[in-house]
KEVODO-93467 format. One line per field, with one value per residue: residue in one letter; x, y, z of N, C-alpha, C, O in turn. Coordinates in nm, 4 decimals. Last residue first. Example, Ala and Ser with C-alpha at 12.3 -4.5 7.8 and 13.67 -1.06 7.14 Angstrom:
<pts>
aa = c(s, a)
n_u = c(1.2850, 1.3190)
n_v = c(-0.2250, -0.5690)
n_w = c(0.7080, 0.7800)
ca_u = c(1.3670, 1.2300)
ca_v = c(-0.1060, -0.4500)
ca_w = c(0.7140, 0.7800)
c_u = c(1.2900, 1.3200)
c_v = c(0.0030, -0.3300)
c_w = c(0.7870, 0.7800)
o_u = c(1.3409, 1.4236)
o_v = c(0.1138, -0.3319)
o_w = c(0.8039, 0.8465)
</pts>
This chain:
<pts>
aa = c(x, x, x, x, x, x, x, x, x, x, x, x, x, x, x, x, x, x, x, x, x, x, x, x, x, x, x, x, x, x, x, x, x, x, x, x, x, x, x, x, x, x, x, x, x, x, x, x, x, x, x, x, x, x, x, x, x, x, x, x, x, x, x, x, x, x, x, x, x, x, x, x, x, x, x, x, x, x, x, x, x, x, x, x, x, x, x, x, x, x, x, x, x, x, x, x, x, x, x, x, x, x, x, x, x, x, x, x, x, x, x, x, x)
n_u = c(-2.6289, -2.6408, -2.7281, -3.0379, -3.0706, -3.0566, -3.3138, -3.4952, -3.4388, -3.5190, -3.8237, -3.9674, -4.0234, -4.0596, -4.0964, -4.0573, -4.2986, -4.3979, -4.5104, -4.7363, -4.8997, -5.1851, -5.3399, -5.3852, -5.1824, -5.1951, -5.4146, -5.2893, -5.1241, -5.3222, -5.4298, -5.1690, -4.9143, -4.5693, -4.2665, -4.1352, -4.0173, -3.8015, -3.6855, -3.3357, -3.0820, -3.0360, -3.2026, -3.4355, -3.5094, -3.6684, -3.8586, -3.9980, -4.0884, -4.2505, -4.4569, -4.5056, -4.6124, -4.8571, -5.0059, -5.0785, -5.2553, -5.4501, -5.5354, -5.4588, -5.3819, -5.4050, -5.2628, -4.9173, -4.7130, -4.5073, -4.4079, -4.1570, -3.9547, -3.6417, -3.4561, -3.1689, -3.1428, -3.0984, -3.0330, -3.2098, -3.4669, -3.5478, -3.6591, -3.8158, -3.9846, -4.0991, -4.2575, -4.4392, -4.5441, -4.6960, -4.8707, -5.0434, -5.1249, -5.3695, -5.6003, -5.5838, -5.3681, -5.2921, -5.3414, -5.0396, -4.7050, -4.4199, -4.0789, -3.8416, -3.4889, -3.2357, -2.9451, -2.7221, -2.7960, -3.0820, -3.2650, -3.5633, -3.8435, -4.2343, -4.4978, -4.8580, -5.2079)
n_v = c(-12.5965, -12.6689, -12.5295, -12.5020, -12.7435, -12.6814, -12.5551, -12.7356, -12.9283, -12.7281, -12.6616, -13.0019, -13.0877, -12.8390, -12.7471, -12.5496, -12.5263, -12.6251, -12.8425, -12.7098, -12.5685, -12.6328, -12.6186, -12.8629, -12.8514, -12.6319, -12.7164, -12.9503, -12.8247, -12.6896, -12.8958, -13.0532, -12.7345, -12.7095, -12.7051, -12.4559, -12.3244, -12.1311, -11.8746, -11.7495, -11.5432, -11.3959, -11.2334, -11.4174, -11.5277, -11.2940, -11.2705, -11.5228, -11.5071, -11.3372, -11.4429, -11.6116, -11.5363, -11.4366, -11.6016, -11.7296, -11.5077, -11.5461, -11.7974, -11.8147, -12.0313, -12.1510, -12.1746, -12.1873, -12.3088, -12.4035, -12.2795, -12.0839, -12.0256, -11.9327, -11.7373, -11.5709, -11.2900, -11.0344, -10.7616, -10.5754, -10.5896, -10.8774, -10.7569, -10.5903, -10.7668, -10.9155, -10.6891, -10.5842, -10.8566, -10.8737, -10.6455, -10.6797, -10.9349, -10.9685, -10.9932, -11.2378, -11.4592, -11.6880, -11.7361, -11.7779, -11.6924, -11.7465, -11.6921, -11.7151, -11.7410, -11.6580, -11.8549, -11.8691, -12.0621, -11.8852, -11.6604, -11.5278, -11.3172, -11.3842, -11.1876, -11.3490, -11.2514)
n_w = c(13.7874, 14.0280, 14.2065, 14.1723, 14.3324, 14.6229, 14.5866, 14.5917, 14.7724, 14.9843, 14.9620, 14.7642, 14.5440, 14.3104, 13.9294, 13.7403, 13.4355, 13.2191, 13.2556, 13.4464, 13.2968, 13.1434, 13.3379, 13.4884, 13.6339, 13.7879, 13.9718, 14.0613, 14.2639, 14.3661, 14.5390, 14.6609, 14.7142, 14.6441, 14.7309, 14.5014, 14.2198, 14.1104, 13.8291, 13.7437, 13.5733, 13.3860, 13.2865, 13.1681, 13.4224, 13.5089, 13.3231, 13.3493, 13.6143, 13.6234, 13.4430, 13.6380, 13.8265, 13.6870, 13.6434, 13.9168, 13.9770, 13.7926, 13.8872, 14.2393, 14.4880, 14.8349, 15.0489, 15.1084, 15.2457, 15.0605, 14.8336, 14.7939, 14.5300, 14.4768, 14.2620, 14.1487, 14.2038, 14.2781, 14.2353, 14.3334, 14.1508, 14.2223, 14.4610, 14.3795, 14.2390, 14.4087, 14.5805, 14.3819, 14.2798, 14.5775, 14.6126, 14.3595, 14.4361, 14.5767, 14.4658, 14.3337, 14.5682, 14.7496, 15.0884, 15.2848, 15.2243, 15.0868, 15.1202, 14.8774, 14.9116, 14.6961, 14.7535, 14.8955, 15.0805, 15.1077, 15.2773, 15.2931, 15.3467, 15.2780, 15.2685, 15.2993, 15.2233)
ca_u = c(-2.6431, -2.6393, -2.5628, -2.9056, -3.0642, -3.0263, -3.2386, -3.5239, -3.4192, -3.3890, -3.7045, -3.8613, -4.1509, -3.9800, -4.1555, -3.9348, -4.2265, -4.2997, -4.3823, -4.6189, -4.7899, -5.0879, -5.3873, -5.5379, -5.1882, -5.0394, -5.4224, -5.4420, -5.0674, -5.2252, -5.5018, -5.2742, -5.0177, -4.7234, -4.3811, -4.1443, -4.1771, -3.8268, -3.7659, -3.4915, -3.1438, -2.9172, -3.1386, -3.3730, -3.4240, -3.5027, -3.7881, -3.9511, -4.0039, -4.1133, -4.3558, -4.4251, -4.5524, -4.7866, -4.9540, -4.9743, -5.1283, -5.3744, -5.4821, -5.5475, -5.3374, -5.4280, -5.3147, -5.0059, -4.8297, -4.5932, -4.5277, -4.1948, -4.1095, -3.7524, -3.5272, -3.1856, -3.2319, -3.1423, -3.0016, -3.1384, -3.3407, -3.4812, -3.6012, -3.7350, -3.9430, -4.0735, -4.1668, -4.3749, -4.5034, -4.5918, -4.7569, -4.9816, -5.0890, -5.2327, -5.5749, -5.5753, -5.5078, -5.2496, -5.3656, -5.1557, -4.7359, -4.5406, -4.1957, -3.9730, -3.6440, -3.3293, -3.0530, -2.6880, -2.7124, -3.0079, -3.1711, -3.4732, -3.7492, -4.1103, -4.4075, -4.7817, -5.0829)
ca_v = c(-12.4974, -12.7610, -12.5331, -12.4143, -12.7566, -12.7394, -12.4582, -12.6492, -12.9191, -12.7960, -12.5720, -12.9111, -13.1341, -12.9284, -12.7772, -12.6272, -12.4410, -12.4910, -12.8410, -12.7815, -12.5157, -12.6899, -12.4774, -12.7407, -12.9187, -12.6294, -12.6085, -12.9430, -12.9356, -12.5814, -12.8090, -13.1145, -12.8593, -12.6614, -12.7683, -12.5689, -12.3310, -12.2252, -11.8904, -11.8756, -11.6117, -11.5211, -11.1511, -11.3326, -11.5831, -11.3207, -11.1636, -11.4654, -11.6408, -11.2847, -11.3226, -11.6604, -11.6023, -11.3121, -11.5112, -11.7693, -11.5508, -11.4557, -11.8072, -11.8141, -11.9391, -12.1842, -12.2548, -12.1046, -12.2409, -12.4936, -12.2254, -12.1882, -11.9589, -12.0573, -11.7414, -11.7345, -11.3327, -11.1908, -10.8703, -10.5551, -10.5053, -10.8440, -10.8697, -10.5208, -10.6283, -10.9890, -10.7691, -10.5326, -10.7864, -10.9973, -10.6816, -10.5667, -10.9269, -10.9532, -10.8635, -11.0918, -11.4094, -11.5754, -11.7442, -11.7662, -11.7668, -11.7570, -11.7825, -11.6792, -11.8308, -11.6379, -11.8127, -11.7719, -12.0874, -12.0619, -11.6821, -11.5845, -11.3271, -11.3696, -11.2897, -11.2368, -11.3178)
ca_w = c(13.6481, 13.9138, 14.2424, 14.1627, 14.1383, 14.5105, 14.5946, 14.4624, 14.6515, 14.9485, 14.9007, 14.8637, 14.6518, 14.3516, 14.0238, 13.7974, 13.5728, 13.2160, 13.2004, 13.4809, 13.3289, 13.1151, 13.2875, 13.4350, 13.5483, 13.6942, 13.8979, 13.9620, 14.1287, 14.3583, 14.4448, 14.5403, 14.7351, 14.6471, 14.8718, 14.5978, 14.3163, 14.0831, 13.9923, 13.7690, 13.6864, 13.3971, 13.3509, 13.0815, 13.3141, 13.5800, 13.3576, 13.2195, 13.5921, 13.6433, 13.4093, 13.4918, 13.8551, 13.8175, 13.5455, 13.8128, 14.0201, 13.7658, 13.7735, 14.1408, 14.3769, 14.6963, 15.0351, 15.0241, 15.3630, 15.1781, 14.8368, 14.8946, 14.5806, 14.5418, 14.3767, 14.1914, 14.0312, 14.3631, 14.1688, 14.4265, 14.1170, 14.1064, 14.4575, 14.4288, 14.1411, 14.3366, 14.6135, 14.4708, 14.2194, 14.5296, 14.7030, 14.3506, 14.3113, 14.6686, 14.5848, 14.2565, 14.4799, 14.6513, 14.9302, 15.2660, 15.3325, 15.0409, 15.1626, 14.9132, 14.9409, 14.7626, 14.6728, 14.7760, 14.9898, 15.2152, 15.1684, 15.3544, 15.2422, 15.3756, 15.2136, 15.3826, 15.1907)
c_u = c(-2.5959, -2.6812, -2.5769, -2.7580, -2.9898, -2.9846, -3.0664, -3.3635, -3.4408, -3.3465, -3.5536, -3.7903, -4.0620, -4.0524, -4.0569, -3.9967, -4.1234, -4.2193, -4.2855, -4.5057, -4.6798, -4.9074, -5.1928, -5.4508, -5.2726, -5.0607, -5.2836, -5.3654, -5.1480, -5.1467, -5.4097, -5.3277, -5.0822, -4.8185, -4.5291, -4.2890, -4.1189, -3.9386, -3.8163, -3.5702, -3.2596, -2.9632, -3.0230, -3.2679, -3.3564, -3.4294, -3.6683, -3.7930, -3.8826, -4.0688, -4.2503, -4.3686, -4.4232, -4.5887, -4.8012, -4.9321, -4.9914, -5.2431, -5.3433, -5.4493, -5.4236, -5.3757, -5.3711, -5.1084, -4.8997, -4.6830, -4.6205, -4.3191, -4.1280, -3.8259, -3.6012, -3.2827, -3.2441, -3.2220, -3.0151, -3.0172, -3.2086, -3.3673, -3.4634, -3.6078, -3.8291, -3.9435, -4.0750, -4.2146, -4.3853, -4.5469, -4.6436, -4.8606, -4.9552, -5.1163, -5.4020, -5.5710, -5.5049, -5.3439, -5.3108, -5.2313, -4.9527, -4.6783, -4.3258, -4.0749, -3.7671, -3.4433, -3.1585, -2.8516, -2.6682, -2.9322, -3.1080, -3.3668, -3.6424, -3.9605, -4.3043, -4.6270, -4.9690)
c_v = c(-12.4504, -12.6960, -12.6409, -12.3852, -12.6341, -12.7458, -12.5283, -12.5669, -12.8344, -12.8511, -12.6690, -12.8044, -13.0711, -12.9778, -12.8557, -12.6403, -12.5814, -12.4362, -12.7291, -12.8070, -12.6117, -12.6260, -12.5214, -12.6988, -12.8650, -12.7085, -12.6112, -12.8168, -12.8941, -12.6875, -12.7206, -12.9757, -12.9212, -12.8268, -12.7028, -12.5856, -12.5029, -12.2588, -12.0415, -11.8407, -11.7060, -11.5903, -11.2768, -11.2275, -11.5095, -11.4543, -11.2233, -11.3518, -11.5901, -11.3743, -11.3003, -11.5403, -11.6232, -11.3978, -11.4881, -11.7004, -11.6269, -11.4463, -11.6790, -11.7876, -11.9473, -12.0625, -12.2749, -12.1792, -12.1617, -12.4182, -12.3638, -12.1855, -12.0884, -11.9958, -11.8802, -11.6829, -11.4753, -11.2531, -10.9907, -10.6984, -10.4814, -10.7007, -10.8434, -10.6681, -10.5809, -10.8268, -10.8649, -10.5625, -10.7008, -10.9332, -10.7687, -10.5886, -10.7986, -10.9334, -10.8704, -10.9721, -11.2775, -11.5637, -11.6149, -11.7763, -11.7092, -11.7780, -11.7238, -11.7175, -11.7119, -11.6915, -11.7713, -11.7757, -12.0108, -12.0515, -11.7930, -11.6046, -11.4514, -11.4170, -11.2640, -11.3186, -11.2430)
c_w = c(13.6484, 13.7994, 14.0734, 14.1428, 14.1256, 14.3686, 14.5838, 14.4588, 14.5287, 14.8367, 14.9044, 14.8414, 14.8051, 14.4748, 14.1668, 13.9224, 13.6354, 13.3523, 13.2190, 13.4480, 13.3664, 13.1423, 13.1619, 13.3201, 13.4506, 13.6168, 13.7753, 13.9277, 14.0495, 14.2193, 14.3991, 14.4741, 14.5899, 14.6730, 14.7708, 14.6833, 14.3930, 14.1966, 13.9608, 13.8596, 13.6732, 13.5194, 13.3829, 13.1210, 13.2451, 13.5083, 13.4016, 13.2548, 13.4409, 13.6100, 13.4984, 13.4581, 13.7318, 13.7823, 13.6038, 13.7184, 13.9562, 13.8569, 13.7428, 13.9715, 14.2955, 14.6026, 14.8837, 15.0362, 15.2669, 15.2248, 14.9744, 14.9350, 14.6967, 14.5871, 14.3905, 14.2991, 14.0754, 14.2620, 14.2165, 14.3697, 14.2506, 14.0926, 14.3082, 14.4823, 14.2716, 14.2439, 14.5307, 14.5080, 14.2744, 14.3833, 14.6572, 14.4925, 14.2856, 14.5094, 14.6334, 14.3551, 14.4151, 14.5641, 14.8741, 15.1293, 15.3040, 15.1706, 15.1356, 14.9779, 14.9998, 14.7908, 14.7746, 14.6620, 14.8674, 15.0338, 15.2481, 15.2502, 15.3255, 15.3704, 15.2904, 15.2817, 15.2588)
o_u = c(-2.5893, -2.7649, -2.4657, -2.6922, -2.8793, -2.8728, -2.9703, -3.3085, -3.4148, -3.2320, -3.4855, -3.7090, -4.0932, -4.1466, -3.9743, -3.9680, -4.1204, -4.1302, -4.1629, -4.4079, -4.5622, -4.8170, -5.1136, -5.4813, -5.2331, -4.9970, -5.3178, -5.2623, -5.1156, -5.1197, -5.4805, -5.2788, -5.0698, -4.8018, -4.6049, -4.3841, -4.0820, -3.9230, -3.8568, -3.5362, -3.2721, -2.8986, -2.9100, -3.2317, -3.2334, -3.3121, -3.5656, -3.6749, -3.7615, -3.9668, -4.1518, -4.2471, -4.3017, -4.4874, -4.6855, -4.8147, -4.8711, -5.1415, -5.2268, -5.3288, -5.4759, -5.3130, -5.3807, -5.0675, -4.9529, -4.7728, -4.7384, -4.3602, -4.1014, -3.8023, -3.6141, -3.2478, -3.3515, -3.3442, -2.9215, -2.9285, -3.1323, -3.2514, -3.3454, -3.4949, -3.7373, -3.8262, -3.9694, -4.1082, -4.2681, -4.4565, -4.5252, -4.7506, -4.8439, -5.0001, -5.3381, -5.5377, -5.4126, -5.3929, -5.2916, -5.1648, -4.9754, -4.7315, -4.3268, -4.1667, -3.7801, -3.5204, -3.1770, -2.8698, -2.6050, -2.9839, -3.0852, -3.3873, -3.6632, -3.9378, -4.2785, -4.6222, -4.9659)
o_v = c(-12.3689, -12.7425, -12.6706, -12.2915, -12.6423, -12.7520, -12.4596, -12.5278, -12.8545, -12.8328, -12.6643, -12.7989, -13.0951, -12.9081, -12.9372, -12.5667, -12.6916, -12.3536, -12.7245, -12.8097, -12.6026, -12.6288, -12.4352, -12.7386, -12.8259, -12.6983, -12.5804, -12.8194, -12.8109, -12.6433, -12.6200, -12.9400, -12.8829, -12.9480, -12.6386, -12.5083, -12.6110, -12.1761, -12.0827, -11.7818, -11.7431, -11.6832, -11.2338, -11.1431, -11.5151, -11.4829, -11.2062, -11.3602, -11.6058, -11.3449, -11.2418, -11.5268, -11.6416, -11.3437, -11.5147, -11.7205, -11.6018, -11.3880, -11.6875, -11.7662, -12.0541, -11.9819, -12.3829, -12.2953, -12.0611, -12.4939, -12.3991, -12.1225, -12.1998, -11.9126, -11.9375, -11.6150, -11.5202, -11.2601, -11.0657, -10.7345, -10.3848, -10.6944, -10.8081, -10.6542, -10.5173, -10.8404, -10.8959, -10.5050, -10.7186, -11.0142, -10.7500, -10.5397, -10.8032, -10.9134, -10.7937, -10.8604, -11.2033, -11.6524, -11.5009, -11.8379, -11.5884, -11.8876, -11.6114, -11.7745, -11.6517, -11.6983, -11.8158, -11.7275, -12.0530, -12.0401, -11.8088, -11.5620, -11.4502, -11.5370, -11.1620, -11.4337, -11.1214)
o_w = c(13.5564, 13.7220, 14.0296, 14.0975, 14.0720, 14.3175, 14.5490, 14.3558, 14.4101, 14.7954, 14.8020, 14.7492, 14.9217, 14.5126, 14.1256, 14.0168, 13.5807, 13.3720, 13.2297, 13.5227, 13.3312, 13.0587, 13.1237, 13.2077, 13.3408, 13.5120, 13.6611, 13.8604, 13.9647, 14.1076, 14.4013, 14.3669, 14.4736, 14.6598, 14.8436, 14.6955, 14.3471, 14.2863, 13.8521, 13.9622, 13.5565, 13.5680, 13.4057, 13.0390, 13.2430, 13.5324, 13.3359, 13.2211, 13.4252, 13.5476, 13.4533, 13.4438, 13.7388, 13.7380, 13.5712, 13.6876, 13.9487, 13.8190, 13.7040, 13.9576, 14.2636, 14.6713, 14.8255, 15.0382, 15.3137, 15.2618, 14.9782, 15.0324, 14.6516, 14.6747, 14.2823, 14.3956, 14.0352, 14.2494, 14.1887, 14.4470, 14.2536, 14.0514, 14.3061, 14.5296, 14.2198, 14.2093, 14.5859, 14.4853, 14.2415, 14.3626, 14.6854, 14.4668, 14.2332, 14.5447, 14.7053, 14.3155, 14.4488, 14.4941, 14.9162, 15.0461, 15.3106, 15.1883, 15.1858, 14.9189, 15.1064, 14.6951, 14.8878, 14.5502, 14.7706, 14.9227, 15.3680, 15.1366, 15.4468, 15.3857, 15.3543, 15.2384, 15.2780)
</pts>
């Protein structure tokens, strides 16, 4: 997995680029934690070039989701694929996350809160 930081409009876009899986856990933590303390609490995960995520990824995903709410910020997930939907559906996340079929729109909804 490789990640790759951009910023479009005062939020930060995570690009996501390969699977996310329990080996990469300790990098996207990493990154997600130095995100946060540098205060880039508005992020878009841009997950077009992930091909898949495993569960504990999603863990991965919510806790910070937890964390930078609770700091006045979101993470919100763009471009994921069918198996990557399944999986949010599976595992009954969807409600919980701010799914968008674009970082533009994910990054978007930003200016609308």
């Amino acid at each position: 997995m490789e990640l790759t930081l951009k910023e479009q409009n005062g939020v930060a876009v995570v690009l996501i680029n390969g699977g996310f899986i329990q080996e990469n856990l300790d990098e996207f933590k990493k990154f997600m934690t130095d995100l946060f303390d540098k205060g880039s609490l508005n992020v878009v995960l841009d997950m077009g070039k992930c091909g898949y995520v495993t569960s504990m990824g999603l863990a991965a995903i919510f806790t910070f989701k937890k964390s930078f709410r609770e700091a006045g910020g979101d993470i919100r997930i763009a471009c994921i694929n069918r198996l990557i939907r399944n999986l949010f559906q599976l595992t009954n996340l969807q409600m919980a996350a701010d799914i968008f079929e674009t970082v533009e729109e994910g990054v978007r909804s930003f200016q609308k809160t």
